[in-house]
N, C-alpha and C positions, 0 to 999 in steps of 0.2 A: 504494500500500500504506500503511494506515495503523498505528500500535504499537497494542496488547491498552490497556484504560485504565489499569492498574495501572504502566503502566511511559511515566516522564518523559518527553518529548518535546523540549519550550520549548525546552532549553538548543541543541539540536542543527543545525549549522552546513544550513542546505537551501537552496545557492544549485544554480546548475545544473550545475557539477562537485564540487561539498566538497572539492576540493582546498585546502589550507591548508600553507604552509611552518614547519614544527615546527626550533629547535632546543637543543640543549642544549651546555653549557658544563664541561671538564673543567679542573681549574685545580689548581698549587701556589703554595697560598698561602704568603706569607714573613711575617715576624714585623713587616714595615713595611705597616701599613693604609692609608695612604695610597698606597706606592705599585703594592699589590694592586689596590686601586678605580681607578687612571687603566689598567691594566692593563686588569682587568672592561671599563671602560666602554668602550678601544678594542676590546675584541673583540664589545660591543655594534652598537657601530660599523658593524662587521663584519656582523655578524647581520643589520641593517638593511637592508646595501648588499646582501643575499642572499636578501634578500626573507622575510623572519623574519617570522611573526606574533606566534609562541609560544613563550617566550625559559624553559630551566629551568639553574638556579645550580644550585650544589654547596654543600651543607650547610656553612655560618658561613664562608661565601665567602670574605670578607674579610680572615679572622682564621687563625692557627693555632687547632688542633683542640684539645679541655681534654685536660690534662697527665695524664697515667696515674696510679694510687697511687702512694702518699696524697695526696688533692688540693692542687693547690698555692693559697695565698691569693693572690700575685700574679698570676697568670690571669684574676683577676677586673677586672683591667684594661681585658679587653677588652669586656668589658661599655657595650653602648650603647641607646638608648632608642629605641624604633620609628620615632622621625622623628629618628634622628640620620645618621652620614655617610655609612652604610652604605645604608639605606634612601633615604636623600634621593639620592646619585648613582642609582639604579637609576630612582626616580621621575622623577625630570629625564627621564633617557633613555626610560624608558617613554612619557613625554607627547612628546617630540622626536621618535620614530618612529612613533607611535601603534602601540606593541606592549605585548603583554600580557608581565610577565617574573615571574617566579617567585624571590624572595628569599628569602638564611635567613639569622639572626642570632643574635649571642648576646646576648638580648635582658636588658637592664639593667632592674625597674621602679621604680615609681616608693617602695614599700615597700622597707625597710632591708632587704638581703639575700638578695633576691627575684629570682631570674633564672629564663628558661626559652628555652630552645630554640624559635623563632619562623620562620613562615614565612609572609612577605608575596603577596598576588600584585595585581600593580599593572596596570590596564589602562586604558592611553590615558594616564597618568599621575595615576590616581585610583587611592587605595589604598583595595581595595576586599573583603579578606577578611585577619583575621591569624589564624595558628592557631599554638598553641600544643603541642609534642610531647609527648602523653600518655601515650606507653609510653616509658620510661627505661630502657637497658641497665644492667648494672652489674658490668662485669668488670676486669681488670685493665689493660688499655688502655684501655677503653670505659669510665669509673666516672662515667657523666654524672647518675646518681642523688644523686651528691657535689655537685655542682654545680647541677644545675638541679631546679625542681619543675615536677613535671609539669601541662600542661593539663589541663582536665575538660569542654574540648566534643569534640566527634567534626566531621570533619572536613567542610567545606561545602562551598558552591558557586557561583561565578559566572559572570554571563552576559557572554562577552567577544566584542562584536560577533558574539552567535547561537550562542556553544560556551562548552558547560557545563564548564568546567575547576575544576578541587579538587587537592590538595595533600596527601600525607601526610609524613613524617620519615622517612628512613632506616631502623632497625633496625623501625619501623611497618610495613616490606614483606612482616613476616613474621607478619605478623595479617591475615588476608584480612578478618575484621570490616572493618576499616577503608577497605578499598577498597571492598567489597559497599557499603559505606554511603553512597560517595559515589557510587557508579554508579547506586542507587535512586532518590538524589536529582537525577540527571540530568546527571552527569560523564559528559563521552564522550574528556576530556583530563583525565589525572592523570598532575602531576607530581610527583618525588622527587628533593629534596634528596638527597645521599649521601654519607657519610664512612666509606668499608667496605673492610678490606682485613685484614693480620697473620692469613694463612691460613684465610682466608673462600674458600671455595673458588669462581674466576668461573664456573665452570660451571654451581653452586647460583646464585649472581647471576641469571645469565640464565633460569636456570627460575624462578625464583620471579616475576620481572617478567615475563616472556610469560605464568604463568598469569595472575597478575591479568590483564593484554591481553585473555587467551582468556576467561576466567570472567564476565568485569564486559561483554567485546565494547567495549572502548574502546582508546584510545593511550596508551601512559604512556612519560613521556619521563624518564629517569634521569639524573643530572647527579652526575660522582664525582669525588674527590680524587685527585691523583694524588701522589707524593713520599714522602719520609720525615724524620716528625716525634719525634725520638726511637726506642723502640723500634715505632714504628707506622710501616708503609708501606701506601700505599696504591694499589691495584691500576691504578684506572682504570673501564676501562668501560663507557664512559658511552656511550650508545644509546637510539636510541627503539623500541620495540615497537609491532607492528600488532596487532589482532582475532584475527587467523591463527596466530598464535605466530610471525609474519615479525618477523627483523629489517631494519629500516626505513632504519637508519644507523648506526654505529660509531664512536667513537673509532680512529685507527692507534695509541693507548699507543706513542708515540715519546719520552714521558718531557717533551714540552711541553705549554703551554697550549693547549687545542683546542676549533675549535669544530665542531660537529659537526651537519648541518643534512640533513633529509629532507622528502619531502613524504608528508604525510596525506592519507586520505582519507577525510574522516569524512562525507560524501554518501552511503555505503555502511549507513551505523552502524544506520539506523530499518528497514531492511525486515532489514537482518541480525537487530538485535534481537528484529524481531517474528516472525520466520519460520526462519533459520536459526539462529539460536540463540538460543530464547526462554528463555534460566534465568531472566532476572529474574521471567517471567513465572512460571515452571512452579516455582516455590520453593513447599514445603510445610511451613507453620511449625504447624502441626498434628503434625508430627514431631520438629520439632528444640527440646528441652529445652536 
């Protein structure tokens, strides 16, 4: 069976099973970034020893989350540059296992002032896509508008050993543009940073990420906070989704760091797309204003 030609192929894993080991990482971070990162990296470790190809973090991993109103100026501490400590342990480990992992930072640049919400994804230990979070919430816990400016690309795509994997931000799960975008361009693994919780209801969680799943006919692997940072606590969650609206694999939300590890099967993904559920195909932009 081959896809209709309007709909990406290249990126999509076609050995003789598409079995691939997906997983993701739920974590409370502490206000010491060093000893967050020797943390990360042994449950890296882990991921490795578990036969991981496709490693997804939890939004500003490393760091506590930005400070509720009115923004605080000391926060801006944590601010670090795309190849600083944050990025560089995850790269090491990316090249040391040859696995694809999925960073987010609170990215410092190089302009006086200038920070944005960032999310790496590094395969084989080449950093090989950065994206920038272009929809900013702005609430009273959440006032990440205070703090960072947003990107102005929409979200890509690379090729990690034959799988199209793309990347959105957290509070970006609730813009389906964003996903449609990356699934057009030949995403069959999209991962999500996440920092979501203070009566976010998990139920809404899990629908909104299995629709993307169902919609786009790909895996998205969720990576959440768990803890409480001030008045924010954070649920958990973290799971991967199938095509099907199956979940794949869970968090147990035991209140520890967790890693949480499934197998995919994206061998499945080209005749689903082309034949069992052809949306990308059957899209009609002759309707939609």
């Amino acid at each position: 069976m081959t896809a209709p030609d309007n709909i990406q192929t290249d990126n999509i894993q076609t050995d003789s099973t598409g079995i691939v080991t997906a997983g993701v990482l739920q974590l409370r971070p502490t206000a010491d970034r060093d000893a967050n990162l020797a943390d990360v990296a042994d449950l890296i470790d882990q991921a490795a020893a578990r036969g991981v190809a496709i490693l997804q973090l939890p939004e500003l991993f490393s760091v506590p989350f930005v400070k509720p109103m009115p923004p605080d100026p000391d926060y801006l501490v944590y601010g670090e540059s795309l190849d600083g400590p944050s990025n560089t342990m995850v790269q090491e480990k990316s090249r040391e296992h040859g696995m694809t992992i999925i960073s987010s930072i609170f990215e410092k640049t190089a302009a006086t002032g200038v920070y944005h919400n960032t999310a790496t994804i590094f395969v084989n230990g080449e950093r090989r896509l950065d994206y920038r979070k272009s929809h900013l919430p702005l609430s009273y816990n959440f006032p990440e508008k205070s703090y960072f400016r947003p990107g102005d690309e929409s979200p890509g795509v690379v090729d990690a050993d034959g799988i199209g994997v793309s990347t959105i931000i957290c509070y970006e799960r609730h813009f389906p543009e964003l996903a449609r975008t990356a699934a057009v361009q030949g995403a069959t693994v999209l991962g999500i940073p996440i920092a979501s919780g203070n009566g976010y209801k998990r139920e809404t969680f899990d629908l909104e990420l299995k629709a993307h799943a169902v919609f786009n006919c790909m895996y998205v692997l969720a990576g959440n906070r768990i803890g409480v940072e001030g008045p924010k606590e954070y649920f958990g969650g973290s799971s991967i989704y199938g095509p099907d609206g199956e979940t794949v694999a869970t968090a147990t939300d035991n209140g520890e760091n967790e890693l949480v590890v499934g197998d995919i099967d994206l061998g499945q993904l080209p005749a689903k797309r082309a034949f069992g559920r052809p949306f990308l195909r059957d899209r009609r932009f002759d309707l939609y204003k």
